[in-house]
C-alpha positions in Angstrom: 30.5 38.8 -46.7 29.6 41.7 -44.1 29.7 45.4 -46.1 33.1 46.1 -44.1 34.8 43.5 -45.3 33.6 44.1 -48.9 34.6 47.9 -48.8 38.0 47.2 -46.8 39.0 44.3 -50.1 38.0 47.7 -52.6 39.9 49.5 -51.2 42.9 47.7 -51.3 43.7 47.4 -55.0 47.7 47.3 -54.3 48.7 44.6 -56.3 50.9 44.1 -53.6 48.5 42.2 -51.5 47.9 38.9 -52.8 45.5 36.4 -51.6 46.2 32.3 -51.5 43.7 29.8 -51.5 44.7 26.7 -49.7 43.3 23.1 -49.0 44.6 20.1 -47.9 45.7 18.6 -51.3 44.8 15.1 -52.6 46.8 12.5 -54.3 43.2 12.4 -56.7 44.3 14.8 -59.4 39.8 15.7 -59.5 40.0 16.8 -56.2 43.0 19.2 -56.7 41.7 20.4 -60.2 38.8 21.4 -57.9 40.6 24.1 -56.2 42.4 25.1 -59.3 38.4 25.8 -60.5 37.7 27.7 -57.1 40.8 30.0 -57.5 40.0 31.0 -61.1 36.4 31.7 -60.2 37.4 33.7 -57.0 40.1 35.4 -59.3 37.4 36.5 -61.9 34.9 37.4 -59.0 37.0 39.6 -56.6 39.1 42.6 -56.8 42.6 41.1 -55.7 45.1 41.3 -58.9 47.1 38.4 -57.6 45.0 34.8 -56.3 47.0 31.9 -56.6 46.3 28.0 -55.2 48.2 26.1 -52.8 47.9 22.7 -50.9 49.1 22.1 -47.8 50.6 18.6 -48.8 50.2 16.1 -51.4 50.1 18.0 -54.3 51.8 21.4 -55.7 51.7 24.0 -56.3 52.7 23.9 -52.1 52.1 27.3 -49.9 56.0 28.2 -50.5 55.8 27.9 -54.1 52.3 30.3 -53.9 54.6 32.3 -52.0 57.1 32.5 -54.3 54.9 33.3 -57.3 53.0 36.0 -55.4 56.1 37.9 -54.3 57.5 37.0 -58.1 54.4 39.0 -59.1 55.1 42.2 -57.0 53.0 40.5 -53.6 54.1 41.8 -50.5 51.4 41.0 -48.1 50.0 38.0 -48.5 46.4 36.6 -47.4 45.9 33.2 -46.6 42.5 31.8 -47.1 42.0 28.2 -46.0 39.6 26.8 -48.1 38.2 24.6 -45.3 34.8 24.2 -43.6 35.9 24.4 -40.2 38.9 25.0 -37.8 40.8 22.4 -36.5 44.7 21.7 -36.2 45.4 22.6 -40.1 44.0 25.5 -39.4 45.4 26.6 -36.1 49.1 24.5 -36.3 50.0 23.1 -39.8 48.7 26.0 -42.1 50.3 29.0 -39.9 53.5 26.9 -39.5 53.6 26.5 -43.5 52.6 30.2 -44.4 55.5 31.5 -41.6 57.9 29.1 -43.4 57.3 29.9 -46.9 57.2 34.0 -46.1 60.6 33.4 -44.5 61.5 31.8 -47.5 60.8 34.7 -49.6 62.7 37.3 -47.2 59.4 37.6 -44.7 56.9 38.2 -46.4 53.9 40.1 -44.2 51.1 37.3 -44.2 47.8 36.6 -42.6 46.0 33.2 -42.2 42.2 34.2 -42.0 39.5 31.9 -40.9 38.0 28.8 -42.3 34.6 29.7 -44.6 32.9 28.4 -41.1 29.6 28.9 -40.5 28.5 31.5 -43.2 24.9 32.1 -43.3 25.4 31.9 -47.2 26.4 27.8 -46.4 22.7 27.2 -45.5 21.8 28.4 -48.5 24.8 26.8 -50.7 23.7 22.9 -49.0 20.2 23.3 -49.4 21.1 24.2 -53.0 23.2 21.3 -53.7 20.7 18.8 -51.7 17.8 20.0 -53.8 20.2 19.7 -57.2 21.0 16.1 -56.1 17.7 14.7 -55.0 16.3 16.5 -58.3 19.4 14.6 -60.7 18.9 11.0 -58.9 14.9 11.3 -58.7 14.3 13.0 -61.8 17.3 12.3 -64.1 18.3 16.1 -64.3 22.2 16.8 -65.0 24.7 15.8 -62.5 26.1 19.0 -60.3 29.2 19.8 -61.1 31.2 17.6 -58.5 29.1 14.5 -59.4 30.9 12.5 -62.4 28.5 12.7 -65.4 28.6 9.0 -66.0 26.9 8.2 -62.8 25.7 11.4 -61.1 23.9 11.5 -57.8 22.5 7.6 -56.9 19.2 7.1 -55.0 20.2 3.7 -53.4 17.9 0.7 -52.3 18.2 -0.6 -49.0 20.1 -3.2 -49.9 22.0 -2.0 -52.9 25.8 -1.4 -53.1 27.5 1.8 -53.2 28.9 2.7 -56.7 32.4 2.1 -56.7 
């Protein structure tokens, strides 16, 4: 995160700004626990008094009900965060679409969608990170990341060997 960006979020300790994290949502209850881990980390890490998850589909809490706990909270600007890699029609269509609909829903809202994480000079760092972590655990026997299941961790595969199911 640039120095602007980290001075302009200090700045604004209104607890009337909230921030949302959304992702896609999952019908795999893992993969939305995930986020729920990402908000409560971001939530202890930053500034903002009010962080709250939302999937786009699938799964709840939805954006309208992250809405509607924000603004229950004392929120009235909220930030949307799409916890994506990179843009694409959720980003530019489905996302904005949701966020307008749920801030209309709780008497409009002031709301922005910001971009995707992207390409972050810190997401070099984070994959070579997670690559070195993995190739370690499956070569080595170290202790599966913290995505990989602990019962079978990262697999180095033979050539002709089957893909855990």
């Amino acid at each position: 995160m640039s120095d602007s960006r980290n001075t302009e979020k200090r700045s604004d300790k209104s607890p009337r700004t909230a921030v949302v994290i959304v992702d896609h949502g999952s019908r795999r209850s893992e993969s939305n626990d995930l986020l729920l881990e990402v908000v409560a980390a971001y939530r202890a890490a930053s500034d903002w008094a009010i962080v709250e998850p939302a999937h786009m589909e699938l799964a709840e809490p939805s954006l309208k009900q992250a809405f509607a706990s924000c603004v229950a909270q004392g929120a009235s600007r909220l930030i949307v965060f799409p916890y994506f890699l990179s843009p694409g029609r959720h980003w530019d269509e489905d996302i904005p679409r949701l966020a307008a609909e749920a801030a209309s829903a709780c008497g409009g809202v002031e709301h922005i969608v910001t971009a995707p994480l992207g390409l972050h000079p810190l997401m070099m760092q984070i994959i070579d990170e997670r690559i070195a972590h993995c190739l370690r655990q499956a070569t080595a026997g170290g202790a599966p990341c913290d995505v990989c299941a602990p019962e079978t961790g990262c697999q180095l595969l033979a050539p002709d060997a089957e893909a855990p199911s």
